[in-house]
C-alpha positions in Angstrom: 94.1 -8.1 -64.8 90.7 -9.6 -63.5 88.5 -8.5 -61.2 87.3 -11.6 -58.2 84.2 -12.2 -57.3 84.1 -14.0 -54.1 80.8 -15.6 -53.5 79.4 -15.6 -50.1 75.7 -17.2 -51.3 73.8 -13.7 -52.0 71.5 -14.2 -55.5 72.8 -10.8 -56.3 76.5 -12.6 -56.9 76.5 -12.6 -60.5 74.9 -9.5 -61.1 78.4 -7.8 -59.8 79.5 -9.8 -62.2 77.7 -8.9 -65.2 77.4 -5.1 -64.1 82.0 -5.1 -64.2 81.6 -7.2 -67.7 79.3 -4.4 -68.7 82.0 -1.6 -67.9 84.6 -3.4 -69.8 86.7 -5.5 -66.8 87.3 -9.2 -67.0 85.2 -10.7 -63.9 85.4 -14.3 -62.1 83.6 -15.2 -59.4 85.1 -17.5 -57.1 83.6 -19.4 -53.9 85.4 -18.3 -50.7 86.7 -21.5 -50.0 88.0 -22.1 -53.4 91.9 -22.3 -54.3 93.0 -19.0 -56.5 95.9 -17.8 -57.9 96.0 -14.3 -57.2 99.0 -13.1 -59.8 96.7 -11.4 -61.9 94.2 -10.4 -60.1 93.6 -6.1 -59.6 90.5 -6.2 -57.3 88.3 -8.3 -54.9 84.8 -8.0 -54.2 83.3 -10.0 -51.5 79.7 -10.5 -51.8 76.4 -10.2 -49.5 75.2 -13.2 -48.4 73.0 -14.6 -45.8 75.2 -15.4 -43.0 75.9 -13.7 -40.1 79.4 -13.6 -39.3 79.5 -13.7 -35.7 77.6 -17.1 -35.8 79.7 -20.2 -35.2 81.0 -22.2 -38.9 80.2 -18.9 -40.9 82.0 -18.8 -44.2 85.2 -16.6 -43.4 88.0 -15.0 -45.3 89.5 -17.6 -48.4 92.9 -18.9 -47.6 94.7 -17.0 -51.1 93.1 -13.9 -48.9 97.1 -13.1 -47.4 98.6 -13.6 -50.3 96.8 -10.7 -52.3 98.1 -7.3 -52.0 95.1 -5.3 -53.8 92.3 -3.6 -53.2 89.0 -4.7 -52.1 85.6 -4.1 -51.9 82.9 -5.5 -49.3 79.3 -5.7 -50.0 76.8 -6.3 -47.2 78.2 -9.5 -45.7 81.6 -8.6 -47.4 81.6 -5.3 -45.7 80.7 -7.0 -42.3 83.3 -9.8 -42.8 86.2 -7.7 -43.0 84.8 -5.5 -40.0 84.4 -8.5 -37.9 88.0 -9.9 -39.1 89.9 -6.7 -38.6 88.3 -6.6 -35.0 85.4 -4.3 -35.4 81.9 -5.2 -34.2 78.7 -6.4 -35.6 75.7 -6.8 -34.3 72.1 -7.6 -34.4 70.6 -4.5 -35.1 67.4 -3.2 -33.4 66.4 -1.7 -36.7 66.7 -3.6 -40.0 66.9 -2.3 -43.3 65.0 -3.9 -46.6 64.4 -2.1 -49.8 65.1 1.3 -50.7 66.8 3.0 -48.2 68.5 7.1 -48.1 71.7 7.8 -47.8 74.0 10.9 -47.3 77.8 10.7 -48.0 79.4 12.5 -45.2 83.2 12.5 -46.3 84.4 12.7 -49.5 86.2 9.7 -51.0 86.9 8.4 -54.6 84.6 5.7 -54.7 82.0 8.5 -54.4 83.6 11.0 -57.0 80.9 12.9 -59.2 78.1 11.3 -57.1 75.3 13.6 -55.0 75.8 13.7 -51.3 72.1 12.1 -51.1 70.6 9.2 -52.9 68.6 6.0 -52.8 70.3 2.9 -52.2 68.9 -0.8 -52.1 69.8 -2.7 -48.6 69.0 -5.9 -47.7 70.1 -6.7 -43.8 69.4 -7.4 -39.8 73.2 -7.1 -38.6 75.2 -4.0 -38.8 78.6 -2.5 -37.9 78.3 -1.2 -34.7 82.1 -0.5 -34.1 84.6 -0.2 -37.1 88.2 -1.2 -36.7 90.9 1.0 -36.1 92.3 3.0 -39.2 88.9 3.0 -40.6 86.5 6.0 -40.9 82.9 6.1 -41.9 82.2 8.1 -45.0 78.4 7.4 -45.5 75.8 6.5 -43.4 71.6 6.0 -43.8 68.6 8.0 -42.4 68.5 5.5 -39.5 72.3 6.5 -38.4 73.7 3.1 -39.5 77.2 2.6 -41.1 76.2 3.0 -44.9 80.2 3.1 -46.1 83.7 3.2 -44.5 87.3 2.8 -45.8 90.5 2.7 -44.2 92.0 3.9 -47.6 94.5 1.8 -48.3 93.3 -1.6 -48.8 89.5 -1.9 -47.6 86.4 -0.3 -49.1 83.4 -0.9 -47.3 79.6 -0.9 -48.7 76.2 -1.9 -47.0 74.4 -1.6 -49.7 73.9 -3.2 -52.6 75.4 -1.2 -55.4 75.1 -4.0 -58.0 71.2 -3.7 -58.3 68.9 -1.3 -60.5 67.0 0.5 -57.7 70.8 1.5 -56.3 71.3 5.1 -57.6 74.7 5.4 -59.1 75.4 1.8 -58.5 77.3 1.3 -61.5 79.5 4.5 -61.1 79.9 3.9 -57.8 81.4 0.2 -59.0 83.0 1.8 -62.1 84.8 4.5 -59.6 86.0 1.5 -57.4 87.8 -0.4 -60.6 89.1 3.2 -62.2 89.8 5.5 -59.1 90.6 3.2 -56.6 91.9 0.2 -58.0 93.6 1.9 -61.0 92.2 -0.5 -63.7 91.6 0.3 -67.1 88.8 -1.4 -69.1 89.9 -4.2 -71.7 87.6 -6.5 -72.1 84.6 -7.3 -74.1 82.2 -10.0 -75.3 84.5 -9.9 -78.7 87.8 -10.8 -76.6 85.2 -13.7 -75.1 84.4 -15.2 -78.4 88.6 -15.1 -79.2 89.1 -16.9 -76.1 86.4 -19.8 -76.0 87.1 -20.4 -79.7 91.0 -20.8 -78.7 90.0 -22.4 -75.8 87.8 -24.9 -77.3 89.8 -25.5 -80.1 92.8 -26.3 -77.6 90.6 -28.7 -75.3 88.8 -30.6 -78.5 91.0 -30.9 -80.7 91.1 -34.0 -82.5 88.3 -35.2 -81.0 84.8 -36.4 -82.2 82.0 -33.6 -80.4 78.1 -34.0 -80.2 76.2 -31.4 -78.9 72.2 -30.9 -77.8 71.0 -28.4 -80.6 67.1 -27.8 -78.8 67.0 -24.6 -81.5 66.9 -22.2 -78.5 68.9 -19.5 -78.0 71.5 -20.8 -75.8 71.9 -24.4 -77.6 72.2 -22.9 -80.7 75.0 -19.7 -79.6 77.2 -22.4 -77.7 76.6 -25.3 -81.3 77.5 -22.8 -83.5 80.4 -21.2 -81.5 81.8 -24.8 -81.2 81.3 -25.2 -84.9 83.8 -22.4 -85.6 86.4 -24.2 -83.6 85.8 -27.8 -84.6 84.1 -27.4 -87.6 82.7 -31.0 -88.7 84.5 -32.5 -85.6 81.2 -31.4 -84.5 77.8 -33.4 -84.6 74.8 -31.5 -83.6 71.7 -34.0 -82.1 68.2 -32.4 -82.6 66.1 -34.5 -80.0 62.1 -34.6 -81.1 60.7 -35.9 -77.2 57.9 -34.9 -78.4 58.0 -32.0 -75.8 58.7 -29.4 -78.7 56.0 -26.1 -79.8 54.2 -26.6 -82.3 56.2 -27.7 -85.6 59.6 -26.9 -84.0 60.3 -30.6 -85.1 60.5 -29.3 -88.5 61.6 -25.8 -88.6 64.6 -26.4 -86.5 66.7 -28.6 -88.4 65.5 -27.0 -91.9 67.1 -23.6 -89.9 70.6 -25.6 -88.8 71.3 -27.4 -91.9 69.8 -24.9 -94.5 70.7 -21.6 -93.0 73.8 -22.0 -91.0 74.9 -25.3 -92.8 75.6 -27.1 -89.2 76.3 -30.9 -89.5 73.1 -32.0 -88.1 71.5 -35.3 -87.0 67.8 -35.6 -86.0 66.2 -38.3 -83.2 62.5 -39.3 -83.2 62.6 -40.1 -79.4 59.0 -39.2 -78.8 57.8 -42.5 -77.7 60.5 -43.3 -75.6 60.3 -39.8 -73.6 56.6 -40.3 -72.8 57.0 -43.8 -71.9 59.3 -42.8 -69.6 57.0 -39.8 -68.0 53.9 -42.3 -67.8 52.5 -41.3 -64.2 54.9 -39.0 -63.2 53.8 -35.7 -61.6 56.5 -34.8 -59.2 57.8 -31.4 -61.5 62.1 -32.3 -59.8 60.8 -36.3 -60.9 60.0 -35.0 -64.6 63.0 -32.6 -65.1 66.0 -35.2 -64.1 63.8 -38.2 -66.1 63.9 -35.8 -69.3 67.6 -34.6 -68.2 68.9 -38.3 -67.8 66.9 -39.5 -71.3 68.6 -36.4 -73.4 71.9 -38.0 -72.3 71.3 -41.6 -72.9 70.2 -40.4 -76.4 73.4 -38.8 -76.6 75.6 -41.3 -75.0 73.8 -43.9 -78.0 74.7 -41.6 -80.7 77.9 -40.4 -79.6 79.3 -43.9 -79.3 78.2 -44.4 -82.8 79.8 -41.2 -83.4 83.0 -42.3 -81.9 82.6 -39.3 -79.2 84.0 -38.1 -76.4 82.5 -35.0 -75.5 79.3 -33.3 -75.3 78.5 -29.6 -75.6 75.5 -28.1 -73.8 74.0 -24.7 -74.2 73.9 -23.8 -69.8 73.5 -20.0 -69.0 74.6 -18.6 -65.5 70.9 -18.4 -64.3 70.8 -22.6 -64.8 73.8 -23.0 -62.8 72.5 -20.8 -60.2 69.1 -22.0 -59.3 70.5 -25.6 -59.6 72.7 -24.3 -56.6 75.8 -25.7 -58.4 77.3 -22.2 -58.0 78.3 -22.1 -54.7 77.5 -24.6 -50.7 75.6 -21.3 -49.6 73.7 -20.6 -52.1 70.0 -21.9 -52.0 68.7 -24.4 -54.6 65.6 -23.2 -56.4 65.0 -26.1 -59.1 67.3 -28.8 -61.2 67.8 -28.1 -64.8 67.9 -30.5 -67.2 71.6 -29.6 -68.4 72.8 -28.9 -64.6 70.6 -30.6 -61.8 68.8 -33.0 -63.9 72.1 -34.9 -64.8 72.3 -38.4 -63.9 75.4 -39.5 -61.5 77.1 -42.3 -64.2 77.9 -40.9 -68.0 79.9 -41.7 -70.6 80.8 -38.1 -72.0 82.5 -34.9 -70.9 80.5 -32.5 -70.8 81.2 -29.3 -71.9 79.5 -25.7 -71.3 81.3 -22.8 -73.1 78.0 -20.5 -72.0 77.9 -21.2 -68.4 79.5 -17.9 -67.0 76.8 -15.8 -69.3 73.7 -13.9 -68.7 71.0 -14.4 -71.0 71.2 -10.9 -73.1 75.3 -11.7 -72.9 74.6 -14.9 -75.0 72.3 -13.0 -77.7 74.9 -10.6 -78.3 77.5 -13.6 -78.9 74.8 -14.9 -81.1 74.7 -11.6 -83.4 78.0 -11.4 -83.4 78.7 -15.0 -84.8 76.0 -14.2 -87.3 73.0 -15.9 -86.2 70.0 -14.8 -87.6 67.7 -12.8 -85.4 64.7 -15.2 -85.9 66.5 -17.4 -83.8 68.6 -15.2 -81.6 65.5 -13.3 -80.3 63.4 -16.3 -79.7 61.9 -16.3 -76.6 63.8 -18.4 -74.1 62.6 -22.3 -74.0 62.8 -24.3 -71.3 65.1 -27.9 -71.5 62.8 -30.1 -70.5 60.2 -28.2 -73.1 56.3 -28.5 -72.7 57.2 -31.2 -69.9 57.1 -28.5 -67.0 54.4 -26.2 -68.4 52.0 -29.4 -68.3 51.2 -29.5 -64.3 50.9 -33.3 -63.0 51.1 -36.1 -65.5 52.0 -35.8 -68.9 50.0 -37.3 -71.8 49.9 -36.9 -75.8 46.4 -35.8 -75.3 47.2 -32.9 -72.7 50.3 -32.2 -75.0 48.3 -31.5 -78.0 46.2 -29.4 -76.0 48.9 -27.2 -75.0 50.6 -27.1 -78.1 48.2 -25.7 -79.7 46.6 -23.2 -77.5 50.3 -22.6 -77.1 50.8 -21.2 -80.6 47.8 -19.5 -80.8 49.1 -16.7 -77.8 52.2 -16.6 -79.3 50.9 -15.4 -82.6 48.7 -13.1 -81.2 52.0 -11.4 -79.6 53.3 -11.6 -83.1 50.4 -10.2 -84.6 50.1 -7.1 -82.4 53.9 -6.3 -81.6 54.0 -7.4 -78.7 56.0 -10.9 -78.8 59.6 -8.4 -78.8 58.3 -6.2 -76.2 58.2 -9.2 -73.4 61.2 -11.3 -72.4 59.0 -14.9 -72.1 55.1 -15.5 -72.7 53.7 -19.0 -72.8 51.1 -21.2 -71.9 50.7 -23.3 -69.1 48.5 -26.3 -69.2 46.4 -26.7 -65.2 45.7 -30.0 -63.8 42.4 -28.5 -63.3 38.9 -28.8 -64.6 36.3 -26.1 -65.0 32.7 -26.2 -65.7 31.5 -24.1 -68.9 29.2 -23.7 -71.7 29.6 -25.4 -75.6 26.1 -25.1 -77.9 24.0 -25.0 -74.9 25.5 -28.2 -73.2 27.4 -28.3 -70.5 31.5 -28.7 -71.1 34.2 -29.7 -68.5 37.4 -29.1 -70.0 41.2 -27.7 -68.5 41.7 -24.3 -67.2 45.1 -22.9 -69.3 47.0 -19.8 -68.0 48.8 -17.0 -69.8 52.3 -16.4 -68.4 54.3 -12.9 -69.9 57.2 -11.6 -67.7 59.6 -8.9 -68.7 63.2 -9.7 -67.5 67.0 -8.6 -68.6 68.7 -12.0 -67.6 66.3 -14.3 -65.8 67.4 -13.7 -62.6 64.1 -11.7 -61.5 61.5 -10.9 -63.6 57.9 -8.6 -63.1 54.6 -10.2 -65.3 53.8 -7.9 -68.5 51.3 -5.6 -68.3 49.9 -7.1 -71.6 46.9 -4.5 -72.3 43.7 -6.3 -72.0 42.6 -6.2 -75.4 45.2 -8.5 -75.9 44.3 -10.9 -73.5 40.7 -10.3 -74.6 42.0 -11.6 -78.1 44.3 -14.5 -77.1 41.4 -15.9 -74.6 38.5 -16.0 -77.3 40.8 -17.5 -79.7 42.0 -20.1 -77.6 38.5 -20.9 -76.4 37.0 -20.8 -79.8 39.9 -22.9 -81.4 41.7 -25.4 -78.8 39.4 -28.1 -78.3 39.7 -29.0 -74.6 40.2 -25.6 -73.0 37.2 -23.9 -71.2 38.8 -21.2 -68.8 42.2 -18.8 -69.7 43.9 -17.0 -66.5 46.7 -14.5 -66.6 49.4 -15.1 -64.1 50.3 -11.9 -62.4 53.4 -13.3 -60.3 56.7 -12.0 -60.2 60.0 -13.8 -59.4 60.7 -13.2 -56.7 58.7 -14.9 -54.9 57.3 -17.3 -58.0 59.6 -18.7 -60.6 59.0 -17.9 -64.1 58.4 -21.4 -64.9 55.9 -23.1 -63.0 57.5 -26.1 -62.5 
C-alpha cells in the first residue's frame, strides 16, 4: 500500500515525501487535479500551499477524493481545505503565524502518542479555522489560541503546522504515528525495493531498444547511466559531452573513470566550439541554460540516430523538477534546468528519467549501493549547464579559463584541509565586475571572483558554510597569487531561501 501525496503548491511537498520514504512507506505525490486510482492506496496527505480556500478558482478536493475510503491527513492548506469542504470556517486571521511557533496538545489522540504536551512547531500562515465542522474536536492549539490540530477520528486528521520540516519537534513521529497508529500501515519499503523496481521497470519499457544517455560524470548522471546499464547492458550508449563548460580536466578524468573503472560503453564529443559559438553575446542566465539545454540534445539527437536510438536517459533529481515548476500549476517556478526547463519544444527521443522522484542524498545511496565508487558518488553536485551559469553575463574562453582555474585552486584547498566532505556545494563564481588593485607597483584592473559554500541535505534549502577564515585567508591569497586575471575574492554569505545556490 502507498501513501498519496497530494500537492497543493507548498515547496515543503516533497519533503513529506522524503520524510514517509525515510520511515519505510512507499510515497507518491500526486497533483490534486490529477486522475488516481485509489485501490492501493492506505493514506492521503494533502499539502500546505499558498491558496486560500475561500477565494474564488482555489484548487479544491481531487475528483478520486469520494472514491477513497482511508484516512487522511491535512497540512496547513490541507487542514483548511477539508474544514472549509466539510462546512467549517476559515478566515483571515488578525494574527498570523510564521516560524517557530508553541504548542500544547490539549486532548489526547494517537497521532500524538509518546509526544510532550508542549513543543515547538514550524507554521507558515494568515488564514485560520475559525469554526471546525461538526463531529470534529480540537486536540491542540498554539500560544495565540489558534486551532493547532483537530480530528473527527474516523477519517480526518487535521495539522496547521508543518510537521514535515526540521525545526517541527517530533515531526517525524508525529507523521510516523499517523501511518502506524492511525492508518494501520506497516513499513515495507526501501531504496533497495527502488533499485528492484526501476531495474524491472526499465528493463520492461527498453527492452530491445538502442538507449543513449548524458553521462556529465556527476552524481546524478552517472547513478541513473549505471542503473540503466544493469538493465540494458550494452543496449546502452553513454555520451560524454566536452562543451567546454567542464572543471578543470574533467574532460579527461571522466571518461578514463566510466570506461576504466565501471567498464560503461562510452562515447566522447568534442563539442566545445560549437557550444561557445552558440553562447557568443548571450547574458540573459534563462537565455544560456535552455541554449546549453537545447545543444546537449541536438548532440544527442546526432548521435543517437547514428546509434539507431530511441530513447534517452537523463540523470533529473526532484529538486530539478521542482524549481522548473514542472511539479505541479501552483507551484512557483524558480529557474529552467537544462534536463527539465531548458528542453526545446521539437525532439526526436524519449526521454527518460529513472531519478526524478529522488532527493539528492536518496540518489548517493542508490549510487553505493550499485557499487559506485565514492570518488564519484560524493562529488560535489555540478550544475548541467556547467561553468555556463557560474560565469555572470557573457561567456568567453578567456573568462572560462579564468574560472577554471581559480575554480580548482578552492576546491583543493577544501581538499587539502578537510573540509571539501564537510560542505554540501563550494565553487567559484566568476563577476561581471572589475576592480581596481595592485600587481609590482602598477596598477591592475582585473575580475572580482566570489567563493560560494552552502551546507544542504537535498537542495531544497541550503545555509552558506561557516568556512573558518583561515581558510578563506588561504583560498584568497592563492587565487590572487596564481589566477592571472583575478584581483578581488568575496565570500557569499546567502542562504536559500531567499538566494538560490546557484547564481544564475
Amino acid at each position: 500500500m502507498k501513501v498519496v501525496i497530494v500537492d497543493y503548491g507548498s515547496q515543503y511537498t516533497q519533503l513529506i515525501a522524503r520524510v514517509i520514504r525515510e520511515l519505510g512507506y512507499y510515497s507518491q505525490v500526486v497533483q490534486y487535479d490529477e486522475p488516481l486510482d485509489t485501490d492501493e492506496v492506505g493514506a492521503v496527505i494533502f499539502s500546505g500551499g499558498p491558496e486560500s480556500v475561500y477565494e474564488e478558482n482555489s484548487p479544491g478536493l481531487p475528483e478520486w477524493f469520494e472514491r477513497y475510503n482511508g484516512k487522511v491527513l491535512g497540512i496547513c492548506y490541507g487542514m483548511q481545505l477539508v474544514v472549509h469542504a466539510l462546512g467549517g470556517a476559515v478566515e483571515q486571521g488578525k494574527t498570523a503565524e510564521y516560524g517557530r511557533t508553541e504548542l500544547e496538545i490539549i486532548k489526547d489522540d494517537d497521532i500524538f502518542s509518546g509526544i510532550e504536551k508542549h513543543l515547538t512547531v514550524w507554521m507558515s500562515h494568515g488564514d485560520h479555522v475559525k469554526k471546525l465542522p461538526k463531529t470534529f474536536k480540537t486536540i491542540a492549539k498554539s500560544k495565540d489560541g489558534i486551532i493547532a490540530a483537530a480530528t473527527d477520528e474516523k477519517k480526518f486528521w487535521l495539522l496547521q503546522f508543518h510537521p514535515e520540516v526540521r525545526h517541527t519537534s517530533y515531526g517525524r513521529e508525529i507523521i510516523e504515528n499517523f501511518l502506524s497508529r492511525v492508518c494501520k500501515l506497516v513499513p515495507n519499503w526501501s531504496l533497495e525495493d527502488f533499485i528492484k523496481q526501476k531495474i524491472n521497470e526499465l528493463r520492461e519499457h527498453l527492452s530491445g531498444k538502442k538507449v543513449v544517455a548524458a553521462l556529465s560524470g556527476g552524481v546524478d548522471s552517472s547513478v541513473a547511466c549505471v542503473l540503466v546499464h544493469r538493465a540494458i547492458g550494452e543496449n546502452l550508449l553513454n555520451v560524454f559531452v566536452d562543451h567546454g563548460l567542464l572543471r578543470k580536466n574533467e574532460e579527461e578524468e571522466v571518461p578514463r573513470i566510466f570506461r576504466q573503472v565501471l567498464g560503461l560503453n562510452l562515447l566522447k564529443i568534442d563539442a566545445r566550439k560549437v557550444f561557445l559559438e552558440k553562447l557568443r553575446g548571450i547574458v540573459d542566465p534563462e537565455k544560456k541554460r535552455k541554449i546549453i539545454g537545447e545543444q546537449f540534445i541536438r548532440v544527442f539527437e546526432k548521435e543517437a540516430k547514428r546509434y539507431g536510438a530511441t530513447h534517452l536517459i537523463q540523470g533529473t533529481i526532484y529538486s530539478d523538477v521542482i524549481e522548473s515548476a514542472k511539479s505541479g500549476k501552483k507551484t512557483a517556478a524558480i529557474k529552467s534546468h537544462h534536463n527539465v526547463g531548458g528542453l526545446p519544444q521539437r525532439m526526436d527521443l524519449e526521454i527518460v528519467e529513472p531519478l526524478k522522484n529522488l532527493f539528492k542524498d536518496e540518489v548517493r545511496i542508490v549510487g553505493e549501493m550499485l557499487g559506485i565508487p565514492r570518488s564519484i558518488i560524493h562529488r560535489q553536485p555540478f550544475p548541467g549547464p556547467g561553468l555556463g551559469v557560474r560565469i555572470v553575463g557573457e561567456i568567453t574562453e578567456e573568462k572560462l579559463e579564468i574560472l577554471k582555474e581559480a575554480d580548482d585552486v578552492f576546491i583543493q584547498v577544501l581538499k587539502e584541509t578537510g573540509w571539501y566532505e564537510k560542505t554540501w556545494q563550494a565553487f567559484s563564481v566568476l563577476l561581471p565586475v572589475r576592480s581596481v588593485g595592485v600587481r609590482g607597483d602598477k596598477r591592475a584592473y582585473d575580475y572580482v571572483l566570489a567563493l560560494r559554500s552552502v551546507d544542504s541535505v537535498e537542495g531544497m534549502t541550503a545555509d552558506w558554510s561557516r568556512l573558518p577564515h583561515e581558510i578563506l585567508d588561504l583560498a584568497s591569497r592563492r587565487i590572487l597569487n596564481r589566477v592571472k586575471g583575478i584581483g578581488r575574492v568575496v565570500y557569499d554569505i546567502s542562504s536559500k531561501p531567499p538566494a538560490t545556490i546557484e547564481w544564475e
